[in-house]
VOBA-1610 file (N, C-alpha, C; in pm, whole numbers, padded with zeros to 5 digits, always signed):
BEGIN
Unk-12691+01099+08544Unk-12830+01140+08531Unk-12878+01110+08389Unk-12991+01058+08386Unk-13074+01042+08227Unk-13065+01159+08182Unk-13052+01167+08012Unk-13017+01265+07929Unk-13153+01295+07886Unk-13221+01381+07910Unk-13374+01406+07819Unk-13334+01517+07734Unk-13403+01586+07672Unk-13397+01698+07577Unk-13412+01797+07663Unk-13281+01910+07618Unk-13305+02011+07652Unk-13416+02129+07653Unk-13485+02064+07578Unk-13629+02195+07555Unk-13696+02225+07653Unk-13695+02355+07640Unk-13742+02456+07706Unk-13872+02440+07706Unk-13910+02376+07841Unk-14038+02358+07846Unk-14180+02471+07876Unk-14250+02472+07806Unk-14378+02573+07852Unk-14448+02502+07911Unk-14558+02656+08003Unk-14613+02626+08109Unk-14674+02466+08077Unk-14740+02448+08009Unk-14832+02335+08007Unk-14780+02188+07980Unk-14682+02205+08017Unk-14568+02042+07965Unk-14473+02018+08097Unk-14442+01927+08110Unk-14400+01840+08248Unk-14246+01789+08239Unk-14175+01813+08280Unk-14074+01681+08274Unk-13973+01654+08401Unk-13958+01547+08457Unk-13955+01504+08597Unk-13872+01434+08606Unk-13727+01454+08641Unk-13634+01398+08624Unk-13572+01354+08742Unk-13535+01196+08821Unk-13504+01151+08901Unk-13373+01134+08949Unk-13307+01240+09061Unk-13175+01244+09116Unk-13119+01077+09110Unk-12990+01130+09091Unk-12946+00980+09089Unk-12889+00929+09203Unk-12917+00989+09302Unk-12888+00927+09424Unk-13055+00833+09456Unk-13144+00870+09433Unk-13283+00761+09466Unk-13295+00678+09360Unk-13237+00755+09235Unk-13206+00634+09135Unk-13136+00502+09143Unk-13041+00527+09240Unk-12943+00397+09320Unk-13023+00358+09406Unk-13131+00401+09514Unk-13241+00318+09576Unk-13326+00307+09527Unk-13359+00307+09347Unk-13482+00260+09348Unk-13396+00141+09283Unk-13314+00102+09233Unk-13179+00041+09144Unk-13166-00087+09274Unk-13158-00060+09401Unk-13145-00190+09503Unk-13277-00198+09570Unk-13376-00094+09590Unk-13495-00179+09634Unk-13537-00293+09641Unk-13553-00367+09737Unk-13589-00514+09655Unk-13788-00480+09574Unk-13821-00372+09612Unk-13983-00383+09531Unk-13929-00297+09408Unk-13855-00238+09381Unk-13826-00120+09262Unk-13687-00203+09189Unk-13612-00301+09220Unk-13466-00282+09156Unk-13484-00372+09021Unk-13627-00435+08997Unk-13621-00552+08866Unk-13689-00419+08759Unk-13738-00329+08785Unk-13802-00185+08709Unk-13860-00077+08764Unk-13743+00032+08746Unk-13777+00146+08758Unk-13744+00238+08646Unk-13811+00396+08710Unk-13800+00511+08623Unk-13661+00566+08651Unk-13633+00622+08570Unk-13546+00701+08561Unk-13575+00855+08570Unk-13678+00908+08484Unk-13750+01012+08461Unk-13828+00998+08327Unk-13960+01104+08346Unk-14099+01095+08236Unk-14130+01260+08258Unk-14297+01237+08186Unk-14303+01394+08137Unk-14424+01352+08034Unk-14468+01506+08017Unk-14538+01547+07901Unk-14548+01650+07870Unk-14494+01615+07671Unk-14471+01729+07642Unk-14621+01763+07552Unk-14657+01897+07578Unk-14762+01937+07476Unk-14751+02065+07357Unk-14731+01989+07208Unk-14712+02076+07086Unk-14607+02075+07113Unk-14487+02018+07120Unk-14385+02039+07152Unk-14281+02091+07019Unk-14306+02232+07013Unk-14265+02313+06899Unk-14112+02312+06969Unk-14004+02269+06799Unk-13853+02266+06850Unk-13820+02158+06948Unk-13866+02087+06958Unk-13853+01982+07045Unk-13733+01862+06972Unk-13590+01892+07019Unk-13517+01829+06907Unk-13439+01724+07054Unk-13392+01560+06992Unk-13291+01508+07065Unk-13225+01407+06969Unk-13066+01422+07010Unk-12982+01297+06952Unk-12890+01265+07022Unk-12948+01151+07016Unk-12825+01042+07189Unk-12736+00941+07061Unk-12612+00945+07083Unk-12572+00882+07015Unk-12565+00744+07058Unk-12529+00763+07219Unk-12503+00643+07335Unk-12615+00680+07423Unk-12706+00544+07415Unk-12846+00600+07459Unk-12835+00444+07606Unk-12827+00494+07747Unk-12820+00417+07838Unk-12907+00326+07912Unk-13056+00345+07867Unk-13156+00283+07903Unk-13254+00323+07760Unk-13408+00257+07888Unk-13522+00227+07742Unk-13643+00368+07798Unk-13654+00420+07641Unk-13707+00549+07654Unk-13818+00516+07596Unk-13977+00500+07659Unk-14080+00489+07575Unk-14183+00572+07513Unk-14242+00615+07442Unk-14269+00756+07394Unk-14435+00724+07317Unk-14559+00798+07378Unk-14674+00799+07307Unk-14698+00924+07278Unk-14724+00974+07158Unk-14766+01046+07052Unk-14899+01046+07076Unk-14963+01166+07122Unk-15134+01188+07118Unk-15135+01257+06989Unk-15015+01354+06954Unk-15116+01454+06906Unk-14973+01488+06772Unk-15005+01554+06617Unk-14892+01587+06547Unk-14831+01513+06524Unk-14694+01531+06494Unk-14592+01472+06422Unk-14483+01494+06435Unk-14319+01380+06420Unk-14215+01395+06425Unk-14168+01317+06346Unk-14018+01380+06316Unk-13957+01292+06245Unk-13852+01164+06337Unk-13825+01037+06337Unk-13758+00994+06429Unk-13625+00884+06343Unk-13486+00892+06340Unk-13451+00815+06300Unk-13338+00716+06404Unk-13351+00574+06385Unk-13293+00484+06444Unk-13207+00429+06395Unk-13075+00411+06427Unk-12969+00374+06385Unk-12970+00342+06208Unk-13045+00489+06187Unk-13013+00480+06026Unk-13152+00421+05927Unk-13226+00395+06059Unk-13388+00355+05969Unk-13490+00503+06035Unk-13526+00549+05945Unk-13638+00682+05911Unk-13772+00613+05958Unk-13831+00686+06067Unk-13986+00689+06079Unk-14081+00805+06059Unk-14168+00838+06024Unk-14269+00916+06022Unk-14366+00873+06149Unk-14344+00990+06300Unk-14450+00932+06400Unk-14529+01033+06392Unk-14684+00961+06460Unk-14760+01049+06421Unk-14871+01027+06534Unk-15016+01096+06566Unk-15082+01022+06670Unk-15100+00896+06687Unk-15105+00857+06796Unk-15132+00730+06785Unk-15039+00574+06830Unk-14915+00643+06779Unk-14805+00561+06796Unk-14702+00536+06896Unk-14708+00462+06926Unk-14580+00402+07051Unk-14514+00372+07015Unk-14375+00426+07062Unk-14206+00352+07013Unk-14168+00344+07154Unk-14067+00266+07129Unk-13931+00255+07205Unk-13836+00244+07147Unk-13734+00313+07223Unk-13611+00342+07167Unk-13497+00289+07293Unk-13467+00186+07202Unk-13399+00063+07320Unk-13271+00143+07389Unk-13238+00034+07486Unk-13090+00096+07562Unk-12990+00046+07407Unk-12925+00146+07385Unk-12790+00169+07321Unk-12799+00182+07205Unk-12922+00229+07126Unk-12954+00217+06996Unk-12935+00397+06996Unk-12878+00410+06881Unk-12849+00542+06850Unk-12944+00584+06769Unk-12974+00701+06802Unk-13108+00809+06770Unk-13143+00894+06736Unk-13213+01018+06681Unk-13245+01143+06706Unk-13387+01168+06612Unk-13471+01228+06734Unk-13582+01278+06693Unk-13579+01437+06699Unk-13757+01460+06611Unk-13749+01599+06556Unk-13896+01604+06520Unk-13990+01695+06616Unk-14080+01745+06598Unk-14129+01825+06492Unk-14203+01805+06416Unk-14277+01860+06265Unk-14249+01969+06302Unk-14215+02090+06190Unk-14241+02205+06219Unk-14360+02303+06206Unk-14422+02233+06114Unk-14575+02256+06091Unk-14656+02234+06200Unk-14663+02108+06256Unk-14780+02025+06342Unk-14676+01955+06415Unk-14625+02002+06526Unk-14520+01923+06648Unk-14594+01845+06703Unk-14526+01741+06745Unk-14621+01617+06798Unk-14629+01688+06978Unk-14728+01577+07034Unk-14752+01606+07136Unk-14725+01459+07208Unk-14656+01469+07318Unk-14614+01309+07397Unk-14611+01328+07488Unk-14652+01187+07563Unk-14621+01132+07685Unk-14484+01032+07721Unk-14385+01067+07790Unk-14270+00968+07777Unk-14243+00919+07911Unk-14139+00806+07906Unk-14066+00768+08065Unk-13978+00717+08023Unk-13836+00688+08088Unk-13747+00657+08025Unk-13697+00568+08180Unk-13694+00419+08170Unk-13658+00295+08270Unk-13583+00201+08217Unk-13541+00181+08346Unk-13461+00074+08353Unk-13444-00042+08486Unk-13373-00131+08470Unk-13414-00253+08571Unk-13387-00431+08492Unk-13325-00469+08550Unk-13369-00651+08529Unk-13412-00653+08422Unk-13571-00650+08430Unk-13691-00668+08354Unk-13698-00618+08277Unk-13633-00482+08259Unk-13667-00415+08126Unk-13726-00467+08019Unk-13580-00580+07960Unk-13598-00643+07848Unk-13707-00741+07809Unk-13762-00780+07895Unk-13846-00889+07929Unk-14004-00780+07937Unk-14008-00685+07951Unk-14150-00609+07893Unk-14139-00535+07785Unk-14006-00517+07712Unk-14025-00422+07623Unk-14086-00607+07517Unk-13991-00655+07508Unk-14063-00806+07470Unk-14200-00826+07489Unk-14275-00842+07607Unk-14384-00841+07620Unk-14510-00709+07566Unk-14451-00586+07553Unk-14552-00505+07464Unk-14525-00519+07291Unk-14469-00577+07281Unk-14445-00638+07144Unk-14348-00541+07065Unk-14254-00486+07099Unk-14104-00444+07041Unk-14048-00542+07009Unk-13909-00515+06901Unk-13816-00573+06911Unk-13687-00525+06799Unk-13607-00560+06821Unk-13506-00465+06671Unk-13586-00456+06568Unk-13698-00544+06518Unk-13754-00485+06381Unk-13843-00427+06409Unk-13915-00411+06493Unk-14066-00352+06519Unk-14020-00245+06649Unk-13986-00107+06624Unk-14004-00005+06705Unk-14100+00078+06741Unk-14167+00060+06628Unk-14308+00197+06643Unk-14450+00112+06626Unk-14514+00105+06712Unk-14639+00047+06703Unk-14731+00142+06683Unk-14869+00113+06602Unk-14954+00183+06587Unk-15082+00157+06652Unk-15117+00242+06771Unk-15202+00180+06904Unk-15347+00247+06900Unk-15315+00347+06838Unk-15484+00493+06845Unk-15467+00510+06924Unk-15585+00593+06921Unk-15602+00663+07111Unk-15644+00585+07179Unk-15569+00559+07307Unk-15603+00458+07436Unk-15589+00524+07533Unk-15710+00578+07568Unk-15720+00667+07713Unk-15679+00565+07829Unk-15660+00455+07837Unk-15580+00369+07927Unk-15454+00406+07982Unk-15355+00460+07836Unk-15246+00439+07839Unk-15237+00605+07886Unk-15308+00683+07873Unk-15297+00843+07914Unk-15333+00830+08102Unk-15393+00760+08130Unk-15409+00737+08265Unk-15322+00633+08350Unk-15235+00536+08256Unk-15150+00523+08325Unk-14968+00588+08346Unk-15003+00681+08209Unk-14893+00719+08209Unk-14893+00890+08325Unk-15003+00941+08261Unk-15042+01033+08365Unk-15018+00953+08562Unk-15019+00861+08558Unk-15002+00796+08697Unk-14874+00823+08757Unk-14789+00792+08653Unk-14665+00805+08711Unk-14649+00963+08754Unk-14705+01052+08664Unk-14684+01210+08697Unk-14716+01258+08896Unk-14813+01131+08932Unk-14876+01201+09049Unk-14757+01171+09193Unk-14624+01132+09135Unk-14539+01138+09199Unk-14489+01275+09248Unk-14493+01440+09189Unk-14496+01546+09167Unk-14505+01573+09307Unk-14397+01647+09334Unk-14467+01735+09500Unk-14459+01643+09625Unk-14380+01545+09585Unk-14325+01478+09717Unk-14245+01507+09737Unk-14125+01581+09712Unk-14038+01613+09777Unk-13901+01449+09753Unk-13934+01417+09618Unk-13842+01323+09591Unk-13839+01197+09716Unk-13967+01187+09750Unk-13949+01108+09935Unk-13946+00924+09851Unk-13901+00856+09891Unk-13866+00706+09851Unk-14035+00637+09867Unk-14112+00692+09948Unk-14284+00579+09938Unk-14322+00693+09812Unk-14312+00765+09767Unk-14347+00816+09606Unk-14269+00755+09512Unk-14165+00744+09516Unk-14089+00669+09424Unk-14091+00561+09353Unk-14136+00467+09493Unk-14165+00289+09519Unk-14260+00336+09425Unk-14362+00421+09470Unk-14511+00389+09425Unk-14509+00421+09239Unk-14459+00491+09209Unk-14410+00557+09048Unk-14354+00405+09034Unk-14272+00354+09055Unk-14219+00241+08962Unk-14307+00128+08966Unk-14390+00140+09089Unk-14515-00026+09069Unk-14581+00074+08947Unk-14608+00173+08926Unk-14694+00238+08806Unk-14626+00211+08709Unk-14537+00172+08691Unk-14436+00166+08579Unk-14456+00063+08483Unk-14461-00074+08662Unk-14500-00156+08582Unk-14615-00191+08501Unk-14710-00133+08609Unk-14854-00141+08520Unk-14910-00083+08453Unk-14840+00056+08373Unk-14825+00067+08230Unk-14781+00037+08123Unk-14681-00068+08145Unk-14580-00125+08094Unk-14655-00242+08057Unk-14741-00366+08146Unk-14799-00495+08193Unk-14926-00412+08090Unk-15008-00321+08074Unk-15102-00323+08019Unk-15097-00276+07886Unk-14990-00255+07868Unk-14985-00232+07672Unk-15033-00317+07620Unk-15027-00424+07630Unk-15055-00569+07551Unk-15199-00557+07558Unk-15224-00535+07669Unk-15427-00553+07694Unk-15504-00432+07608Unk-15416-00330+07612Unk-15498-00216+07492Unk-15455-00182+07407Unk-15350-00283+07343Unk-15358-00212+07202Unk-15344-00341+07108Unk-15405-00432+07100Unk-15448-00552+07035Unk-15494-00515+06907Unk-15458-00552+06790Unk-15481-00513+06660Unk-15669-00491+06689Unk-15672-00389+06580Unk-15814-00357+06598Unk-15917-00444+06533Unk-15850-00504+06463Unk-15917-00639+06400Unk-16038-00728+06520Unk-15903-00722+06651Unk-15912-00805+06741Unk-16021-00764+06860Unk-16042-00627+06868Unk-16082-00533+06940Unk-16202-00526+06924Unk-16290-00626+06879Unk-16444-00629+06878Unk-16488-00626+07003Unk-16571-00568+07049Unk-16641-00590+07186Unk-16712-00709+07221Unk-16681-00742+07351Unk-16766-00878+07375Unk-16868-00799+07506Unk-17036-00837+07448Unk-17110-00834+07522Unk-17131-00918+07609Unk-17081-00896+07708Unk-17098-00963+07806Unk-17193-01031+07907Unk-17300-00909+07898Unk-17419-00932+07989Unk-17494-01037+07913Unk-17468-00997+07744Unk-17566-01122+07698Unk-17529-01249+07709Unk-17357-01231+07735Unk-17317-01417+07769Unk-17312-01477+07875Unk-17322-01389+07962Unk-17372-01404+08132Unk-17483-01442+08122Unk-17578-01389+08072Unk-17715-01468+08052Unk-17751-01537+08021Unk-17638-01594+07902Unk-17640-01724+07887Unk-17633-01813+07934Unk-17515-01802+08004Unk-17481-01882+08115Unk-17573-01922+08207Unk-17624-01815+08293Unk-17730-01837+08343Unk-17837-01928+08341Unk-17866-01904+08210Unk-18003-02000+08156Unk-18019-02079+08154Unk-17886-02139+08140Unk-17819-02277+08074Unk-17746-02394+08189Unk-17766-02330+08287Unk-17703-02379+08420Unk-17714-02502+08410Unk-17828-02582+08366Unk-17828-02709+08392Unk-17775-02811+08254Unk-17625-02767+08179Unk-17616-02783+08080Unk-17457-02832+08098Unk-17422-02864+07964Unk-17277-02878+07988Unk-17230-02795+07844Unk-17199-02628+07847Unk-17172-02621+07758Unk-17016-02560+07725Unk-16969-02564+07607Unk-16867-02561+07554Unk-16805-02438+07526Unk-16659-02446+07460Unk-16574-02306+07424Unk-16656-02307+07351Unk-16663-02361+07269Unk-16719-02339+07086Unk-16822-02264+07106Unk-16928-02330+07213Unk-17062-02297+07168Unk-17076-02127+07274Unk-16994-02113+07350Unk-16990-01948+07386Unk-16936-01871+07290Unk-16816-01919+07215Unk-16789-01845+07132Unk-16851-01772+07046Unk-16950-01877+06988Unk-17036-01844+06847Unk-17092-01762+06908Unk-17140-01756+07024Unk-17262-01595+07086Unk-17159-01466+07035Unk-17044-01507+07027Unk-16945-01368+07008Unk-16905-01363+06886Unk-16933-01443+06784Unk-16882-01430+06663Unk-16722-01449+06634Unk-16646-01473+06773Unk-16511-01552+06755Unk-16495-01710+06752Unk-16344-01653+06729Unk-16297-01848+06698Unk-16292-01850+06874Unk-16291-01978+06891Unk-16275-02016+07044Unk-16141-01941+07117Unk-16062-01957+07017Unk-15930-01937+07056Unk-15934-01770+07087Unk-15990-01715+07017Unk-15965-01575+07060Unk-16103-01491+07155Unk-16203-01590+07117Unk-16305-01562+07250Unk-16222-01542+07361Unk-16157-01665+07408Unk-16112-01710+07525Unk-16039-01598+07583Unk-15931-01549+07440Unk-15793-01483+07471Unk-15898-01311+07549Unk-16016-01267+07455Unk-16026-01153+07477Unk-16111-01176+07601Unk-16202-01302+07624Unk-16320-01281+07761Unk-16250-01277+07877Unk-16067-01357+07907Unk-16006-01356+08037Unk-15905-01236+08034Unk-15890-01122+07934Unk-15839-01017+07906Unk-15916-00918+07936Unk-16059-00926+07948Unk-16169-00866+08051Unk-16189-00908+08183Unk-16211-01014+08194Unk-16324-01053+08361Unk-16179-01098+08421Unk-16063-01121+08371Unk-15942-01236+08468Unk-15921-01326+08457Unk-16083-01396+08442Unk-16103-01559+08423Unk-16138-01625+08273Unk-16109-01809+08248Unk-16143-01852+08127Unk-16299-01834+08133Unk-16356-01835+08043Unk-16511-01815+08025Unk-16563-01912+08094Unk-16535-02046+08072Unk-16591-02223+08154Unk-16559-02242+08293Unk-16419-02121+08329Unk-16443-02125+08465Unk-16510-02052+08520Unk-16555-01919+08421Unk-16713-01834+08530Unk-16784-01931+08470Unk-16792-02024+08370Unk-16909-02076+08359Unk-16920-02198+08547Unk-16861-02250+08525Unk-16838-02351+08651Unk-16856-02269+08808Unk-16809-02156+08784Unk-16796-02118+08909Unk-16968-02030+08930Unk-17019-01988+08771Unk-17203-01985+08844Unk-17261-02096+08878Unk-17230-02227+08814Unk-17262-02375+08906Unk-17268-02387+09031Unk-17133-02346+09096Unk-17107-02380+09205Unk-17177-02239+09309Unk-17172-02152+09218Unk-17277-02103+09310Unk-17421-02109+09363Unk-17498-02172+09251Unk-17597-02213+09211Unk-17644-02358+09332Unk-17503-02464+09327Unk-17538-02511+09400Unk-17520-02494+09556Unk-17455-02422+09609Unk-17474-02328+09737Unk-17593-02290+09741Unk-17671-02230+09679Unk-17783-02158+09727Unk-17895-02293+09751Unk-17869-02409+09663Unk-17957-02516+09710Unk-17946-02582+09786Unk-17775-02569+09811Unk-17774-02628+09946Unk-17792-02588+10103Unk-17803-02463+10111Unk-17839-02375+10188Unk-18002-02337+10197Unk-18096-02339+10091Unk-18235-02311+10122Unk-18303-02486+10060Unk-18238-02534+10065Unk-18302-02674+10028Unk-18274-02795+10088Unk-18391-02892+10091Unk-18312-03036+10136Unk-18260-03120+10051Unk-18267-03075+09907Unk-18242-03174+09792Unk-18099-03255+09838Unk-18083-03338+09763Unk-17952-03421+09799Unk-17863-03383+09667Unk-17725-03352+09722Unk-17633-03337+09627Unk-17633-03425+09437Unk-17636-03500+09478Unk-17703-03583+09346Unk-17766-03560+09286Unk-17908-03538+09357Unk-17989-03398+09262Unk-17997-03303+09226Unk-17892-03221+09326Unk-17858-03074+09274Unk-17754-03076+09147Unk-17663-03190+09174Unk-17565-03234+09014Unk-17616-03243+08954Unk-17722-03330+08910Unk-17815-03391+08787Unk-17895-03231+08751Unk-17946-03148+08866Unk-18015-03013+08795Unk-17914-02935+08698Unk-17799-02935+08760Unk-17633-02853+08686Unk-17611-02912+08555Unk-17618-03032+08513Unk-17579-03090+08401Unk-17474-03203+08433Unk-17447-03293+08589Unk-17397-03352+08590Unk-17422-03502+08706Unk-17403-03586+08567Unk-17477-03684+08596Unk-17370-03814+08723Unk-17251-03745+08728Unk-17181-03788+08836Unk-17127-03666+08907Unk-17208-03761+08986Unk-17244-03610+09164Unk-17063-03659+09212Unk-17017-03748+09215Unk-16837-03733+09274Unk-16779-03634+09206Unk-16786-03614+09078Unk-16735-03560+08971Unk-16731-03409+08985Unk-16886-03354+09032Unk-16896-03217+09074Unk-16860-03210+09176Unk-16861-03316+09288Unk-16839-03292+09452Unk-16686-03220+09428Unk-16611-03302+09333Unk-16460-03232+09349Unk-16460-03110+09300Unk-16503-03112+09219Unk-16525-02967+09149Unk-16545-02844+09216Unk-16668-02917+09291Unk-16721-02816+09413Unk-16594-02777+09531Unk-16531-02869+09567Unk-16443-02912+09727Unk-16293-02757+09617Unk-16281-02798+09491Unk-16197-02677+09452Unk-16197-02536+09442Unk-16337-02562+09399Unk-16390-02406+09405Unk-16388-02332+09562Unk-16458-02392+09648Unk-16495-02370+09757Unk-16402-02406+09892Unk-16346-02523+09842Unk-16224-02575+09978Unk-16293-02622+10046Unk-16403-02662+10043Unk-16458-02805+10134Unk-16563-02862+10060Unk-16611-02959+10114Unk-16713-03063+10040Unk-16801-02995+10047Unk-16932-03093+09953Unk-17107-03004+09919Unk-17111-03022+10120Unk-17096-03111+10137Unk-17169-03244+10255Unk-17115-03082+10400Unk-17002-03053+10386Unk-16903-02984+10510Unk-16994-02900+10466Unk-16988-02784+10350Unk-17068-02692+10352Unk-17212-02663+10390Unk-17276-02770+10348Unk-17428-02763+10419Unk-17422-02783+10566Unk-17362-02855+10633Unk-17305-02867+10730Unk-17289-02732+10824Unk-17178-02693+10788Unk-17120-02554+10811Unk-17242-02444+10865Unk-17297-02403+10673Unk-17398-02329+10680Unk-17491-02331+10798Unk-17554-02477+10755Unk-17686-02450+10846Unk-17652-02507+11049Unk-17481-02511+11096Unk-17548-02495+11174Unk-17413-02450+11266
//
């Protein structure tokens, strides 16, 4: 069984610890066996809140809302405090210690699986970098709170499954919310949608969306498909192609002319464009539509 801290938990703090017999089916699941929990929790003010694993068997990840602890890792001293995310890898020797003044307050889970290594990598850990400094990301309180709503099943295996897909996608979204704050400018969106819009019959560029945002291209790009899913030029392309649906559907214009209105002066050029977006030709679709 995972080793958590013995503290004596009060009413208002959680900790949820997974028999190790479903721990072995979530361990061969084929949807749970590349990452699962082990057990999580939250602790609040966690006055006396002491642990030291010398032989630590999996990866324990830990967010700090609130206070302070002391945490040391195989001999390197941290000061954690709100704000901050660590992990504390499989086999790295440890022991933390809640302020006695101002005890921190956390959210934890402690997993394992395949993959482990391959997301603690991906939220940006690594032997030199344990403690990240994230702020408050009500993201990360709602996905970690996610895993809690496993509670009151009765340990049943479709709660289980469902806690470790949460696992992952608290795990998969660290990267998306806690991007240096440098980076964390807001992109108005509606005003670059409108741009877009306006501009339909244009051919325009990374560069020149960017500058509406005051980024380099490169990080426009990174933060606009870190919002909507998509590169910016492919919603740009894909309001084209909507654009030309609607003319081809309330109009007789000829494809050629509906290209040349878009900004493109070879109608084959968009036809493919179009046949990708859509999976059939301008010619099948009008077709289709009207009859």
């Amino acid at each position: 069984m995972t080793r958590t801290s013995q503290w004596p938990l009060p009413q208002d703090s959680i900790r949820y610890v997974i028999p190790s017999r479903m721990i072995a089916m979530l361990a061969s699941h084929p949807l749970t066996r590349d990452l699962y929990p082990l057990a999580f929790g939250h602790y609040r003010q966690a006055y006396g809140h002491h642990m030291h694993r010398q032989h630590h068997d999996d990866d324990l990840l830990i967010y700090c809302t609130d206070g302070l602890a002391h945490l040391n890792v195989e001999g390197e001293s941290y000061r954690i405090e709100a704000g901050d995310l660590l992990l504390l890898p499989r086999g790295a020797s440890h022991r933390y210690t809640a302020d006695n003044e101002k005890p921190w307050s956390l959210h934890w889970v402690h997993f394992a699986g395949g993959l482990a290594p391959a997301f603690c990598e991906h939220m940006g850990f690594s032997a030199q970098a344990l403690v990240r400094h994230v702020g408050q990301q009500p993201r990360l309180l709602v996905d970690f709170n996610g895993l809690l709503s496993v509670q009151q099943t009765g340990f049943r295996p479709a709660g289980l499954i469902h806690a470790a897909n949460r696992l992952r996608q608290l795990l998969s979204a660290v990267t998306l919310c806690t991007e240096p704050l440098a980076h964390r400018q807001p992109l108005d969106l509606d005003s670059i949608h409108g741009f877009m819009k306006e501009h339909l019959d244009k051919r325009l560029s990374l560069e020149h969306l960017a500058e509406l945002s005051g980024l380099s291209p490169a990080h426009f790009a990174t933060r606009y498909r870190s919002i909507t899913g998509v590169a910016p030029i492919q919603h740009f392309l894909h309001l084209k192609v909507e654009r030309a649906c609607q003319l081809l559907d309330n109009s007789d214009l000829s494809f050629r002319t509906i290209s040349d209105s878009l900004g493109y002066e070879d109608s084959y050029y968009f036809s493919r464009l179009f046949k990708k977006v859509m999976g059939i030709s301008p010619r099948d679709y009008r077709h289709t539509r009207r009859h």
